[in-house]
VEXMAR-765388 format. One record per residue: x, y, z of N, C-alpha, C in turn; residue in three letters; residue number from 1. Coordinates in nm, 2 decimals, m for minus. Example, Ala and Ser with C-alpha at 12.3 -4.5 7.8 and 13.67 -1.06 7.14 Angstrom:
<recs>
    n_X    n_Y    n_Z   ca_X   ca_Y   ca_Z    c_X    c_Y    c_Z residu num
   1.32  m0.57   0.78   1.23  m0.45   0.78   1.32  m0.33   0.78    ALA   1
   1.28  m0.22   0.71   1.37  m0.11   0.71   1.29   0.00   0.79    SER   2
</recs>
This chain:
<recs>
    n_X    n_Y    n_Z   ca_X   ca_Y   ca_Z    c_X    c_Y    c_Z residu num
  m0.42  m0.78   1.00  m0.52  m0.68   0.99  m0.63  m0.74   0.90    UNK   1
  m0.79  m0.73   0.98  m0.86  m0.84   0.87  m0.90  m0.67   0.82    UNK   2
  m0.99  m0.71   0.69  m1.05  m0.60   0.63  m1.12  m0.65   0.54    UNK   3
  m1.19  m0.56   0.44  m1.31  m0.59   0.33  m1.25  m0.50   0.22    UNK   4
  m1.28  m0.53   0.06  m1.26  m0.46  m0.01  m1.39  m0.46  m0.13    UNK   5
  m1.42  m0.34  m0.12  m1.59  m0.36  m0.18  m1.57  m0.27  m0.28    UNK   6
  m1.56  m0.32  m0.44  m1.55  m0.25  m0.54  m1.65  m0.31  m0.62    UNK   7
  m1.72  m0.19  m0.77  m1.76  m0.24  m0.85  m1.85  m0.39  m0.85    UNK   8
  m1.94  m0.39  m0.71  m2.06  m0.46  m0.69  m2.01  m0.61  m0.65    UNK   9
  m1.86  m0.65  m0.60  m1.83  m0.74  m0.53  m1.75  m0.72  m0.35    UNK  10
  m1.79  m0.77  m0.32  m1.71  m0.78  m0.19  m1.67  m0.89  m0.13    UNK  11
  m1.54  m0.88  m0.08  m1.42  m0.93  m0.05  m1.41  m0.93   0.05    UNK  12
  m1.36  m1.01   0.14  m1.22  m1.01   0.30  m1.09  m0.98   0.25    UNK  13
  m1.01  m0.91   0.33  m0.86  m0.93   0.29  m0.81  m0.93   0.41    UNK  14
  m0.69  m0.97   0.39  m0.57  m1.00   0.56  m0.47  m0.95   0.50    UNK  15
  m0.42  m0.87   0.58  m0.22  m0.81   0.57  m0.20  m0.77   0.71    UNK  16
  m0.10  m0.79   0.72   0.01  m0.79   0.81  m0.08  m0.66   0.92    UNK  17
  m0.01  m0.65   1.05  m0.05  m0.52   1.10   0.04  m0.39   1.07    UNK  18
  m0.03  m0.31   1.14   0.06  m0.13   1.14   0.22  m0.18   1.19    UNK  19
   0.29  m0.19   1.10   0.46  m0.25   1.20   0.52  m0.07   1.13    UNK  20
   0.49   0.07   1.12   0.51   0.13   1.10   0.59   0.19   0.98    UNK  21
   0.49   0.09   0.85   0.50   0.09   0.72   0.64   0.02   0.69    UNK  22
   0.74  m0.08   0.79   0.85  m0.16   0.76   0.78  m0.26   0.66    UNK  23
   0.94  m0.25   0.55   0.88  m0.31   0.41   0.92  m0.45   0.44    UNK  24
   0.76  m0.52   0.38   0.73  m0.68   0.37   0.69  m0.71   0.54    UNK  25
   0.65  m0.60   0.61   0.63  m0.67   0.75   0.49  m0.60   0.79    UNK  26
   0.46  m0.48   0.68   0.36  m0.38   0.80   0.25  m0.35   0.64    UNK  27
   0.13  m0.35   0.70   0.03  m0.32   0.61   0.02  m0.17   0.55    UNK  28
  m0.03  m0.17   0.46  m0.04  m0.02   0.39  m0.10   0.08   0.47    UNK  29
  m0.02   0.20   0.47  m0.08   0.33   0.57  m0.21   0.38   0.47    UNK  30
  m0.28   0.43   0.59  m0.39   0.49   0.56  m0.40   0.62   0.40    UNK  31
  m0.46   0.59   0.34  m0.42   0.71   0.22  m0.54   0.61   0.07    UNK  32
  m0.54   0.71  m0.02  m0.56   0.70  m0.13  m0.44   0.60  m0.25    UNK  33
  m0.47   0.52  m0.28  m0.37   0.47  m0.38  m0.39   0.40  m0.52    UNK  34
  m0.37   0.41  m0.63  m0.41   0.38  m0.76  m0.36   0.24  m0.74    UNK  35
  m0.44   0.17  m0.86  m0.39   0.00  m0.83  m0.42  m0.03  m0.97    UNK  36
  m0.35  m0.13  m1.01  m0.31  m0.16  m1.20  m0.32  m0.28  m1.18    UNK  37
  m0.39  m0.35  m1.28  m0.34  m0.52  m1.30  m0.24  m0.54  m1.38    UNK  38
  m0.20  m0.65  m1.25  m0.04  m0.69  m1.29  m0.02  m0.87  m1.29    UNK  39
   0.10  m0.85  m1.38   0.12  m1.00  m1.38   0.25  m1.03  m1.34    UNK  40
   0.28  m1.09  m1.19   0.39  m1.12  m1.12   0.49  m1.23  m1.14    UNK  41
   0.56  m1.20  m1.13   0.62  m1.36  m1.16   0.62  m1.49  m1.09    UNK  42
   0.55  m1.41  m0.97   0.59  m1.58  m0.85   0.43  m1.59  m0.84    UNK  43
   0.32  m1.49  m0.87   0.19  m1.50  m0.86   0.08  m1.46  m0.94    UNK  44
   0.19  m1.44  m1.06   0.06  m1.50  m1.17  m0.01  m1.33  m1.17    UNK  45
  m0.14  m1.40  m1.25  m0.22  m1.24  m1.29  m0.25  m1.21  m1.12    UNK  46
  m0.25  m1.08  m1.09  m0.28  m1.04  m0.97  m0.31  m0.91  m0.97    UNK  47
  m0.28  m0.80  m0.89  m0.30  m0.65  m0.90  m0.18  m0.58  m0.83    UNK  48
  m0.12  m0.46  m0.86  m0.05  m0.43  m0.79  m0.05  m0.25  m0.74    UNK  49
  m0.02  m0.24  m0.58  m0.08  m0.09  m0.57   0.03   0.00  m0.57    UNK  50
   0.01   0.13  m0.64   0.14   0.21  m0.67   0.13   0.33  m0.58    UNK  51
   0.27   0.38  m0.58   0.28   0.49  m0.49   0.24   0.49  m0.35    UNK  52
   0.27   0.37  m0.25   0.30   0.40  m0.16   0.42   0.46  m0.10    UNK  53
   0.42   0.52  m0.04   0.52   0.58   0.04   0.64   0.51   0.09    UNK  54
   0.75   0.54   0.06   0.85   0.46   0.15   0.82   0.28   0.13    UNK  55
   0.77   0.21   0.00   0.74   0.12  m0.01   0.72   0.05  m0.18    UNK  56
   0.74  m0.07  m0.20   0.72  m0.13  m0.35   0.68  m0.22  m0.37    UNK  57
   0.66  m0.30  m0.45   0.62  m0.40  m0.52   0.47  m0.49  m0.36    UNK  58
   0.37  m0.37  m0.35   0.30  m0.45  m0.30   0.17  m0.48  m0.37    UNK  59
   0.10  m0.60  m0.36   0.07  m0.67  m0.45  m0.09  m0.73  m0.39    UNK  60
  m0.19  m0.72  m0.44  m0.33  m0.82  m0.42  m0.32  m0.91  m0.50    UNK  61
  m0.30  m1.04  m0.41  m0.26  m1.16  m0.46  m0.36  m1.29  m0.38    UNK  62
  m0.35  m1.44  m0.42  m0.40  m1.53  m0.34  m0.32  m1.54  m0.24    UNK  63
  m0.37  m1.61  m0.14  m0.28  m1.68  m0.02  m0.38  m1.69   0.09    UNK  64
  m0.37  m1.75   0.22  m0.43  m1.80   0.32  m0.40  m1.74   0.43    UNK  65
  m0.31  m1.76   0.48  m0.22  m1.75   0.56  m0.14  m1.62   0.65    UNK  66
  m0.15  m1.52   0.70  m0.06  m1.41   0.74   0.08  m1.45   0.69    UNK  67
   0.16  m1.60   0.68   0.28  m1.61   0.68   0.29  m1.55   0.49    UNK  68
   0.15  m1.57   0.44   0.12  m1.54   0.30   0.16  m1.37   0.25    UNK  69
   0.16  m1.31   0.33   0.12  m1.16   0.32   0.27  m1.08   0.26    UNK  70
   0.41  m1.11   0.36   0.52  m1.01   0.29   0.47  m0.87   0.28    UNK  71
   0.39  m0.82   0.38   0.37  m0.66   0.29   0.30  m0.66   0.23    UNK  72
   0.17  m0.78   0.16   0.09  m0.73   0.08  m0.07  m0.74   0.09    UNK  73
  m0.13  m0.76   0.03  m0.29  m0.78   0.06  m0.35  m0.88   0.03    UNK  74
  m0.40  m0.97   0.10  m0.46  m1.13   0.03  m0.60  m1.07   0.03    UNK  75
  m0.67  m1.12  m0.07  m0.81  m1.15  m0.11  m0.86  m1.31  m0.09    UNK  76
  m1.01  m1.30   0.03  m1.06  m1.37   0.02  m1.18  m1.43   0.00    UNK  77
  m1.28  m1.51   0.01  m1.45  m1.52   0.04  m1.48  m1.50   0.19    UNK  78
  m1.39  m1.53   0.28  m1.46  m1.52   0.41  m1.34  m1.55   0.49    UNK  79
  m1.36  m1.55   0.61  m1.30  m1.59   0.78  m1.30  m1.74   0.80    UNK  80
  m1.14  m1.80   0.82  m1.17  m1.90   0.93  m1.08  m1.91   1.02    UNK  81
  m1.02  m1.98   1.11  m0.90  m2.05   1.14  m0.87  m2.17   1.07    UNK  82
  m0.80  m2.17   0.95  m0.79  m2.27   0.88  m0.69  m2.40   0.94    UNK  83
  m0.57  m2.31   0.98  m0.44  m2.38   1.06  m0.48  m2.43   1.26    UNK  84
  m0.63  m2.37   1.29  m0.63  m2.41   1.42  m0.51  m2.32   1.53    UNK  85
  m0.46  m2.22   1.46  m0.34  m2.12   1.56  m0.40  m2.00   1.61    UNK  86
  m0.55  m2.01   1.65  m0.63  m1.88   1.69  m0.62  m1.77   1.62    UNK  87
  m0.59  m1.76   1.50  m0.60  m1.64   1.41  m0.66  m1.66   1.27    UNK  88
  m0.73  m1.57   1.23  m0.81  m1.60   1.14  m0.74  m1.54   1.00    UNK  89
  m0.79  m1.69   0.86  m0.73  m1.72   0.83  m0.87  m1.67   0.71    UNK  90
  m0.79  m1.66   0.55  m0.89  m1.67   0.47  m0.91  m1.77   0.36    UNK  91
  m1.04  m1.78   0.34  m1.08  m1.93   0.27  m1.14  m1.85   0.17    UNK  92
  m1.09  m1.95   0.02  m1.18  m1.88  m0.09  m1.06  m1.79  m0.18    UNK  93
  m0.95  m1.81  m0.15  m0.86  m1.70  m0.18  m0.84  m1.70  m0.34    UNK  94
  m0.79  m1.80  m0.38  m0.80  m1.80  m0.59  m0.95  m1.76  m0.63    UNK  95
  m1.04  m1.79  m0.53  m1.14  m1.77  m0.61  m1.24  m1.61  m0.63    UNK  96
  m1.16  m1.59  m0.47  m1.16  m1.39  m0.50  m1.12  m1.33  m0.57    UNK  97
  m0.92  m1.37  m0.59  m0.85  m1.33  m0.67  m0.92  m1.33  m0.81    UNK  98
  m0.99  m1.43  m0.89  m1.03  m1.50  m0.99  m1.13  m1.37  m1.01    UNK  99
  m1.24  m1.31  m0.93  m1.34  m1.23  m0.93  m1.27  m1.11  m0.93    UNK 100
  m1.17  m1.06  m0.87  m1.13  m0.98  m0.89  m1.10  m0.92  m1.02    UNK 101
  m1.03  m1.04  m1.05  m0.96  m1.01  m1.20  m1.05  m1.02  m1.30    UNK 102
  m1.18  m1.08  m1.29  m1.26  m1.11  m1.39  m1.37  m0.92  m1.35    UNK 103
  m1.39  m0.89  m1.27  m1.44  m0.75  m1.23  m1.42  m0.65  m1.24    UNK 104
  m1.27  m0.63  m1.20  m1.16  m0.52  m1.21  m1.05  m0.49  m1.30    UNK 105
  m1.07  m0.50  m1.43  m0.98  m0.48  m1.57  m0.89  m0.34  m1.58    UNK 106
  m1.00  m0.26  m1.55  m0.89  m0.17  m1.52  m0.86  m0.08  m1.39    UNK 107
  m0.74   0.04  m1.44  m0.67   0.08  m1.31  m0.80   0.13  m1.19    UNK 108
  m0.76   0.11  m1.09  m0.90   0.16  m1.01  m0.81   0.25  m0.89    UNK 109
  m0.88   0.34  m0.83  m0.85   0.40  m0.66  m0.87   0.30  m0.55    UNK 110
  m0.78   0.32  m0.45  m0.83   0.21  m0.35  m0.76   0.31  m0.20    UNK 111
  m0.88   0.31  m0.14  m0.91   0.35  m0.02  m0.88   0.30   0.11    UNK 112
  m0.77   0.30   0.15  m0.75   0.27   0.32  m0.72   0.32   0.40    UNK 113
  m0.84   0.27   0.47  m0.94   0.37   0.59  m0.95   0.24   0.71    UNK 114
  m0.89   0.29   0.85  m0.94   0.22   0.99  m1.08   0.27   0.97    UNK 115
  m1.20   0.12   1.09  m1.34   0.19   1.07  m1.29   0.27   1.23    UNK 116
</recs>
């Protein structure tokens, strides 16, 4: 699932997984309101993490490239490519969104997901 995340005068791409019917580490976040905290993970470092999903945990906006990157969670990027050449678009730029993120977004914020 590609998408945008446009907070506090930066904007972002992000990739997560598709609708697998909210199955944990396989399916992207259901549509809803959700508070989101910076967090520091242990396999990925300073990153953010969103709370109170439903039927779901430890999901996380983090760097990565890749869909095989995702587990259930949300990558931040600068843009679209096919990096791997496997017809799926891939995100480029990803430490360095993360990096803006974290330098933008200090504290807890709301986050909105919404199909257009």
């Amino acid at each position: 699932t590609l998408g945008y995340l446009l907070a506090d005068g930066i904007e972002l791409t992000t990739l997560e997984n598709p609708w697998l019917d909210n199955e944990r580490r396989i399916s992207c976040i259901p549509e809803g309101k959700y508070k989101v905290i910076p967090h520091t993970s242990p396999k990925f470092g300073p990153c953010f993490w969103v709370q109170d999903v439903p039927g779901r945990s430890a999901i996380l906006f983090h760097a990565g490239n890749y869909h095989a990157d995702t587990l259930g969670c949300v990558l931040v990027g600068l843009e679209y490519d096919d990096l791997n050449k496997d017809g799926y678009a891939d995100l480029v730029g990803s430490r360095k969104a993360l990096k803006e993120m974290l330098t933008s977004l200090k504290e807890p914020f709301e986050l909105v997901v919404s199909s257009l």
